[in-house]
DRENBA-449128 format. One record per residue (C-alpha): x, y, z; residue number from 0; residue in three letters. Coordinates in nm, 3 decimals, decimal comma, m for minus. Last residue first. Layout:
BEGIN
+---------+---------+---------+-----+------+
!       x !       y !       z !  nr ! rest !
+---------+---------+---------+-----+------+
!       X !       Y !       Z ! NUM !  ALA !
...
+---------+---------+---------+-----+------+
***
This chain:
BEGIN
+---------+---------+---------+-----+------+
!       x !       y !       z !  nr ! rest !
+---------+---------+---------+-----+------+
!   9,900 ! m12,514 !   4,403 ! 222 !  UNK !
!   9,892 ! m12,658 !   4,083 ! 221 !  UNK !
!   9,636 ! m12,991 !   4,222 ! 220 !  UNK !
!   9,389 ! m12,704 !   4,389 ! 219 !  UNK !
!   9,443 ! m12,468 !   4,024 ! 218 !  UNK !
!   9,329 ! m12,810 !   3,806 ! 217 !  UNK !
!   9,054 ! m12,934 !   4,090 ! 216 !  UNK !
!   8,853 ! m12,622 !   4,061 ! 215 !  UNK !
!   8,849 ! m12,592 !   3,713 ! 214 !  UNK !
!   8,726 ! m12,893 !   3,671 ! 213 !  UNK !
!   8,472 ! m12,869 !   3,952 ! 212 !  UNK !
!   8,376 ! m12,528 !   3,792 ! 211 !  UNK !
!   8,355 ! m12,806 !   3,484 ! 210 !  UNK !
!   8,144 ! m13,045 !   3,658 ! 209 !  UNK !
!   7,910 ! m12,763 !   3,741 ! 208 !  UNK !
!   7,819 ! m12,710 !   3,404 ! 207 !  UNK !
!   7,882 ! m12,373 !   3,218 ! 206 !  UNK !
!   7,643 ! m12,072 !   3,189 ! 205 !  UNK !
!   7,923 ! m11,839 !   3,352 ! 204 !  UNK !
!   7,674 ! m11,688 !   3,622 ! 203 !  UNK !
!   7,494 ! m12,031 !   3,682 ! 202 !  UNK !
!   7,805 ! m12,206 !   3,742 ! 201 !  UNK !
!   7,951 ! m11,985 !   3,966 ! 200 !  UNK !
!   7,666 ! m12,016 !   4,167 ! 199 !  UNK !
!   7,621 ! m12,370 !   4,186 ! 198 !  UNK !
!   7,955 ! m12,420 !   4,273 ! 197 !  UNK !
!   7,899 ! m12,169 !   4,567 ! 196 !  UNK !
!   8,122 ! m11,874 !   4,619 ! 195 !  UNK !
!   8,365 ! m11,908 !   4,878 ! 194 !  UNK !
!   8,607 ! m11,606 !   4,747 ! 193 !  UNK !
!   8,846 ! m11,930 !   4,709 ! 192 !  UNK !
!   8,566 ! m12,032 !   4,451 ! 191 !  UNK !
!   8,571 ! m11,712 !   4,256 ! 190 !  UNK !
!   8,969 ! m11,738 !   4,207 ! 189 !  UNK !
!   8,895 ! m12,087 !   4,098 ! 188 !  UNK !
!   8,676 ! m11,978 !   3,828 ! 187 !  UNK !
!   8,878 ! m11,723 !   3,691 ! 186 !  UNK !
!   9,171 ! m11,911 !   3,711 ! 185 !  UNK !
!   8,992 ! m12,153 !   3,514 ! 184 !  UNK !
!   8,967 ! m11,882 !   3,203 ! 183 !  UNK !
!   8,653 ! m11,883 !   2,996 ! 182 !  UNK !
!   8,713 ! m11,860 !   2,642 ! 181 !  UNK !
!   8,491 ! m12,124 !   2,575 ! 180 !  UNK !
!   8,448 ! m12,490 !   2,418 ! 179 !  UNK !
!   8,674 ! m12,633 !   2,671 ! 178 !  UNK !
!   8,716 ! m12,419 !   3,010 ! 177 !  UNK !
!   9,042 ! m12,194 !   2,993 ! 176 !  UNK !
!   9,374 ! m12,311 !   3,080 ! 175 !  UNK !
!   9,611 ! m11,994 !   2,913 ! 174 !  UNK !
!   9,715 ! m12,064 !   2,574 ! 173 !  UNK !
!   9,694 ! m11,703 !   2,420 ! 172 !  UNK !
!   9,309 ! m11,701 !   2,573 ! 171 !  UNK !
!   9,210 ! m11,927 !   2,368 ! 170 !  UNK !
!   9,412 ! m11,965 !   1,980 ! 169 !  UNK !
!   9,707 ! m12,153 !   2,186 ! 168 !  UNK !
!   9,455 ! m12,366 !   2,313 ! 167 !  UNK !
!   9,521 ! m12,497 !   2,664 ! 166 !  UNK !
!   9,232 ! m12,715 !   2,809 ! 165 !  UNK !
!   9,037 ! m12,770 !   3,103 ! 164 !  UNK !
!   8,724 ! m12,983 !   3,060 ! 163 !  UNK !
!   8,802 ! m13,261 !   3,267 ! 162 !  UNK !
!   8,780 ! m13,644 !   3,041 ! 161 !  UNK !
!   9,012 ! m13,559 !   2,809 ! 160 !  UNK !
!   9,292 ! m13,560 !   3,068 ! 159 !  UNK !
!   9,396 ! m13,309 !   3,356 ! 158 !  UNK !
!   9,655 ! m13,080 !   3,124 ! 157 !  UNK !
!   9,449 ! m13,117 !   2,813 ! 156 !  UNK !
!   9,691 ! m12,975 !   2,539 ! 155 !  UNK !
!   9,546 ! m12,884 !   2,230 ! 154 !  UNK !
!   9,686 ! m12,812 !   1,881 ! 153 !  UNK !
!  10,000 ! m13,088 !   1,883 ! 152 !  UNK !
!  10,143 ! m13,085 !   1,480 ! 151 !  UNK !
!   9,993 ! m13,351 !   1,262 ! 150 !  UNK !
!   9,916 ! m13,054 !   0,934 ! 149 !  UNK !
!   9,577 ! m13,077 !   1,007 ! 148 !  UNK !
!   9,570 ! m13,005 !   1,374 ! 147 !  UNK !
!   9,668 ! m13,258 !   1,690 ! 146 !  UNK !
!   9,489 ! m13,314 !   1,968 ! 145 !  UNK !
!   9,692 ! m13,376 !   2,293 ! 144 !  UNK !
!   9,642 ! m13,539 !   2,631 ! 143 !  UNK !
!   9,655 ! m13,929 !   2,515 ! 142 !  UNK !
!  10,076 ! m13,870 !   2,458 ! 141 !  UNK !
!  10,172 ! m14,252 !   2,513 ! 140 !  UNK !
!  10,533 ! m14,360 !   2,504 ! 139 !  UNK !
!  10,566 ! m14,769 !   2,422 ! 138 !  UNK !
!  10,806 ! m14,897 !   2,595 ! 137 !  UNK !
!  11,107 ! m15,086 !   2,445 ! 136 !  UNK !
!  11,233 ! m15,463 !   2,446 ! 135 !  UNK !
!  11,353 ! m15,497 !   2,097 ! 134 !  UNK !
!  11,640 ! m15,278 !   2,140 ! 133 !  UNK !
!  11,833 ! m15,172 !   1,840 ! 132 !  UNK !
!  12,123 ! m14,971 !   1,751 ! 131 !  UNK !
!  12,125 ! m14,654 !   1,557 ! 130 !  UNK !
!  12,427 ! m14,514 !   1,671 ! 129 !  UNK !
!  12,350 ! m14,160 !   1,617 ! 128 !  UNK !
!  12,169 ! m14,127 !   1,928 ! 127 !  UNK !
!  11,826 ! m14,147 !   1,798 ! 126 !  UNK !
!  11,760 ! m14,524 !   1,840 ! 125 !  UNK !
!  11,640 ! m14,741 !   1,575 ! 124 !  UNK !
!  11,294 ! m14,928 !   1,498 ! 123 !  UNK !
!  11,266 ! m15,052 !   1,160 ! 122 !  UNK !
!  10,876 ! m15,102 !   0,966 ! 121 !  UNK !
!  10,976 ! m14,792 !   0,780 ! 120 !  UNK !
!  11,016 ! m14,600 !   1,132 ! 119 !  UNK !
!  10,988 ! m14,679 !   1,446 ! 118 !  UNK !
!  11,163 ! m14,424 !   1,681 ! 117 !  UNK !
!  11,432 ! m14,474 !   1,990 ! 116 !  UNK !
!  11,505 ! m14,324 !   2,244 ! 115 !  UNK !
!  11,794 ! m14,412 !   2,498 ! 114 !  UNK !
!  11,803 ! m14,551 !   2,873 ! 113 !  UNK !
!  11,411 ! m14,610 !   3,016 ! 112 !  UNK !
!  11,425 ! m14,817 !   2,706 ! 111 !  UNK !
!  11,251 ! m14,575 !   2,502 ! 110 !  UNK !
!  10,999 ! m14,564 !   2,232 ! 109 !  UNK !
!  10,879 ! m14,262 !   1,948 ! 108 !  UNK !
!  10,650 ! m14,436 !   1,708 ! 107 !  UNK !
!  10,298 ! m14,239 !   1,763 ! 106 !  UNK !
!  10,489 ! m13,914 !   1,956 ! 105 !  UNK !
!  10,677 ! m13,868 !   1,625 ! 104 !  UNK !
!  10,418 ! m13,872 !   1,347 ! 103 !  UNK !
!  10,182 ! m13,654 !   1,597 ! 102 !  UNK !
!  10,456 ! m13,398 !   1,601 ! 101 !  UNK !
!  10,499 ! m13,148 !   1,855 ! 100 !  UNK !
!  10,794 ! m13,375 !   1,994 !  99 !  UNK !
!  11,002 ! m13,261 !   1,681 !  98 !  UNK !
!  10,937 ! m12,869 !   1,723 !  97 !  UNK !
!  11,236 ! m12,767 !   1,538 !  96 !  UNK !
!  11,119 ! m12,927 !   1,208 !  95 !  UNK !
!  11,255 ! m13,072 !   0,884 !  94 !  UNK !
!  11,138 ! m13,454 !   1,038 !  93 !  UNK !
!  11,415 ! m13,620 !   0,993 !  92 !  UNK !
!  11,640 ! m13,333 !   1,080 !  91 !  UNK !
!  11,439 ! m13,221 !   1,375 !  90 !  UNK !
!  11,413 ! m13,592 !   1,477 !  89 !  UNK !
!  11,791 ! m13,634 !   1,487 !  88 !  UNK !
!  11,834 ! m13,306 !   1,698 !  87 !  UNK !
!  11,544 ! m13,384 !   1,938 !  86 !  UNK !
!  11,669 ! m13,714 !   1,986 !  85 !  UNK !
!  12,025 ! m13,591 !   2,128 !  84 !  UNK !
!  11,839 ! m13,365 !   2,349 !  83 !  UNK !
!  11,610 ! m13,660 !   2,495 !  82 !  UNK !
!  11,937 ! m13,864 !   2,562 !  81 !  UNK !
!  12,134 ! m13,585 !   2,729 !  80 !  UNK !
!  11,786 ! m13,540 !   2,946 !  79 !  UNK !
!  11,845 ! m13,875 !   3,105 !  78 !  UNK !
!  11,581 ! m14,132 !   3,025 !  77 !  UNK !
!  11,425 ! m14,218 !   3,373 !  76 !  UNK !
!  11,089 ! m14,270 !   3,241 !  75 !  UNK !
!  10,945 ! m13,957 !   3,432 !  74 !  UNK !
!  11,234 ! m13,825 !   3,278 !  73 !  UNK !
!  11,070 ! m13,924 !   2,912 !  72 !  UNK !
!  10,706 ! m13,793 !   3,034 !  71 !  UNK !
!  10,869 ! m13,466 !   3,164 !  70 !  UNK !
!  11,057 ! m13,450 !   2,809 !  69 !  UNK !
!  10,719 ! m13,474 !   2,667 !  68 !  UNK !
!  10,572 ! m13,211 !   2,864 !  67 !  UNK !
!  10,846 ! m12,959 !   2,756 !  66 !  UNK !
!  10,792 ! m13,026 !   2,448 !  65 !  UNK !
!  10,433 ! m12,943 !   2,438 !  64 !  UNK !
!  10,571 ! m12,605 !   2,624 !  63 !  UNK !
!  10,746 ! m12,534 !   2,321 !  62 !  UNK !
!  10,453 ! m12,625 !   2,085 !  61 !  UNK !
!  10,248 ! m12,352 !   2,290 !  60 !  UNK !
!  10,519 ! m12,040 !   2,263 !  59 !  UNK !
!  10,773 ! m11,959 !   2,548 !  58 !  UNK !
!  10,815 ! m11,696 !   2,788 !  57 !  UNK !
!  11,109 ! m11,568 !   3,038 !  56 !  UNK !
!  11,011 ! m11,381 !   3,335 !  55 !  UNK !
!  11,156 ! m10,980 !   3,409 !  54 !  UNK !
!  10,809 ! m10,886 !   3,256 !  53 !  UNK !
!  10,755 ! m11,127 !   2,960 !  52 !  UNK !
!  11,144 ! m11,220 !   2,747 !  51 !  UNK !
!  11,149 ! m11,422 !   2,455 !  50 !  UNK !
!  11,198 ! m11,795 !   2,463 !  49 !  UNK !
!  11,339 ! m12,061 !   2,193 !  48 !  UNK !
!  11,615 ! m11,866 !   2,099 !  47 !  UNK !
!  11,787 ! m11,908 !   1,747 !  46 !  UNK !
!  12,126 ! m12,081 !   1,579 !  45 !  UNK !
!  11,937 ! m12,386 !   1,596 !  44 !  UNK !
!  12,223 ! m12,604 !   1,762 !  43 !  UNK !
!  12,311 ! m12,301 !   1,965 !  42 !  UNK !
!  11,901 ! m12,296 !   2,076 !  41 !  UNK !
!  11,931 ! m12,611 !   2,142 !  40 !  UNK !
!  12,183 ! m12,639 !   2,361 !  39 !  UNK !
!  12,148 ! m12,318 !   2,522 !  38 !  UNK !
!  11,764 ! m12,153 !   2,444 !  37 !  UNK !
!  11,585 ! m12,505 !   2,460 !  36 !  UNK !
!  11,822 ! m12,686 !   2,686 !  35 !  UNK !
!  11,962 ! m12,390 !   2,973 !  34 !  UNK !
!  11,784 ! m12,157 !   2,954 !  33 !  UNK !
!  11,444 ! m12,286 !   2,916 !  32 !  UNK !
!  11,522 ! m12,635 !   3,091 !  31 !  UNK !
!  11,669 ! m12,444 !   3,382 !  30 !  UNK !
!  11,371 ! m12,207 !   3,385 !  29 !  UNK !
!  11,128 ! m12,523 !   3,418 !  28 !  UNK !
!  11,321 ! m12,703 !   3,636 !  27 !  UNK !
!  11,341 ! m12,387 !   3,868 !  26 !  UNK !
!  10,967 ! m12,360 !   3,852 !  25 !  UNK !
!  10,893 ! m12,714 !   3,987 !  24 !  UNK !
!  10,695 ! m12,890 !   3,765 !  23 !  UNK !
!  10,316 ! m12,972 !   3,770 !  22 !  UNK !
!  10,275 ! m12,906 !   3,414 !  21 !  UNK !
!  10,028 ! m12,639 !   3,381 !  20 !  UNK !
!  10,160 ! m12,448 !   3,712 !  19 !  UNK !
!  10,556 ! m12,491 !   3,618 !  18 !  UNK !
!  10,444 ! m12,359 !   3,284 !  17 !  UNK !
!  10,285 ! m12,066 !   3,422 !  16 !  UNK !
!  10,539 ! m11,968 !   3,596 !  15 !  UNK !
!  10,799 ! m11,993 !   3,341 !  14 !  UNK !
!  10,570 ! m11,734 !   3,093 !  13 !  UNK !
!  10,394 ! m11,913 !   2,848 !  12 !  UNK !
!  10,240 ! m11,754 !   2,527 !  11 !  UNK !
!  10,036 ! m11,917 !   2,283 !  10 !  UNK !
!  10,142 ! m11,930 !   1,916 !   9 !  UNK !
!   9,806 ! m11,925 !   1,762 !   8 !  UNK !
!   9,780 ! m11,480 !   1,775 !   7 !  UNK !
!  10,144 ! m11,424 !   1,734 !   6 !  UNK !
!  10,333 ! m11,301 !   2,055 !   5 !  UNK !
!  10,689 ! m11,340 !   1,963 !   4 !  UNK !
!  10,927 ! m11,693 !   2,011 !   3 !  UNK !
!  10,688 ! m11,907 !   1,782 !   2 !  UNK !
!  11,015 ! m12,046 !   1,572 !   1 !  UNK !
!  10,978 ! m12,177 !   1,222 !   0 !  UNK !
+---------+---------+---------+-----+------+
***
C-alpha cells in the first residue's frame, strides 16, 4: 500500500518540512524524493512515492521514516546504491514497500559501514543479492520510533524520548506537535521569537515549561 494522498493517519510532508524534521539539507531531501523513492523505486514499484503540495513535493509519515533511516545508514557511510538494493530485498521478504517502517527490520538490520545486512533465522546475510557474510557488523539503533500493532513505525520523536516533540501522523497530519496534544511547536516557537516569556506561553497552552523549552530547542536546532 502506498500513503501518497492525504488520508487522515498517513501524515503529510512537504520537502521543507522534511529537511526541518530531519536536519537535512532541502536539496538532499528533494533529490532523494525524485530521484530514489519516486525514480528508482518508484520504477521498481511501478508507483510514486510523493504527490504534489503547492509547487513542493509531499510524502506520507512511513516515507519520511525511511528517509531517516537512510540518513542513519549514510551517516554510516553505506552508499545509497547499497540502501536501495536493501530496500528491494526487504520489500520482498517482508511483502511491503515501506521495509525500514518495520520494527522486524530495524531490530536485525546491520551494516558494515559498506553493505547491509539482516539477521534472520539465527543467519545474518547481506541484502545485495549475494548473500555473503560479515561477522564484524554494527548494530543500527532506531530508539526514536514507536511502533503500532501491526510492527510498523507510529511515532517519530525527532529530539529523543526524553523532549516532548513528536510527529504523529494522526496529530496534526504529522506535523511536530507537543506529546499528548495537538499543540503544534511551531506555534510555540513562533510565540517565543515574539519574546513572550516561557512562563507565559506555558500558562496559556496549559503545558509544562520544559516542553515550550522543547519546542523551543527543536525549531532553534532546524533553523
Amino acid at each position: 500500500m502506498f500513503e501518497n494522498k492525504l488520508e487522515l493517519g498517513n501524515g503529510i510532508f512537504t520537502t521543507q518540512e522534511i529537511a526541518q524534521i530531519l536536519r537535512l539539507p532541502y536539496h538532499k531531501v528533494r533529490t532523494w524524493i525524485t530521484k530514489y523513492w519516486d525514480g528508482d523505486l518508484g520504477k521498481h514499484y511501478e508507483q510514486n512515492y510523493s504527490w504534489s503540495v503547492e509547487n513542493s513535493k509531499a510524502v506520507g509519515f512511513h516515507t519520511l521514516i525511511e528517509f531517516y533511516v537512510m540518513m542513519q545508514f549514510a551517516e554510516a557511510g553505506v552508499k545509497t546504491k547499497e540502501v536501495l538494493k536493501a530496500h528491494k530485498e526487504l520489500s520482498i521478504l517482508y511483502n511491503t514497500n515501506f521495509p525500514f517502517a518495520k520494527k522486524e527490520v530495524l531490530e536485525n538490520i546491520k551494516t558494515d559501514k559498506l553493505k547491509v545486512y539482516l539477521k534472520m533465522n539465527g543467519d545474518t546475510i547481506s541484502l545485495d543479492g549475494s548473500k555473503q557474510l560479515n561477522l564484524e557488523l554494527i548494530s543500527m539503533f532506531f530508539h526514536n520510533l514507536d511502533f503500532d500493532n501491526e510492527l510498523l513505525a507510529s511515532r517519530f520523536w525527532p529530539l529523543g524520548k526524553k523532549h516532548k516533540i513528536v510527529c504523529d501522523p494522526h496529530h496534526k497530519f504529522g506535523q511536530p506537535v507537543i506529546s499528548g496534544t495537538n499543540i503544534q511547536s511551531e506555534v510555540i516557537y513562533k510565540m517565543y521569537q515574539s519574546n513572550e516569556p516561557v512562563k507565559f506561553i506555558a500558562a496559556l497552552y496549559e503545558i509544562s515549561e520544559k516542553e515550550v523549552k522543547d519546542a523551543i530547542l527543536f525549531h532553534l536546532n532546524a533553523a
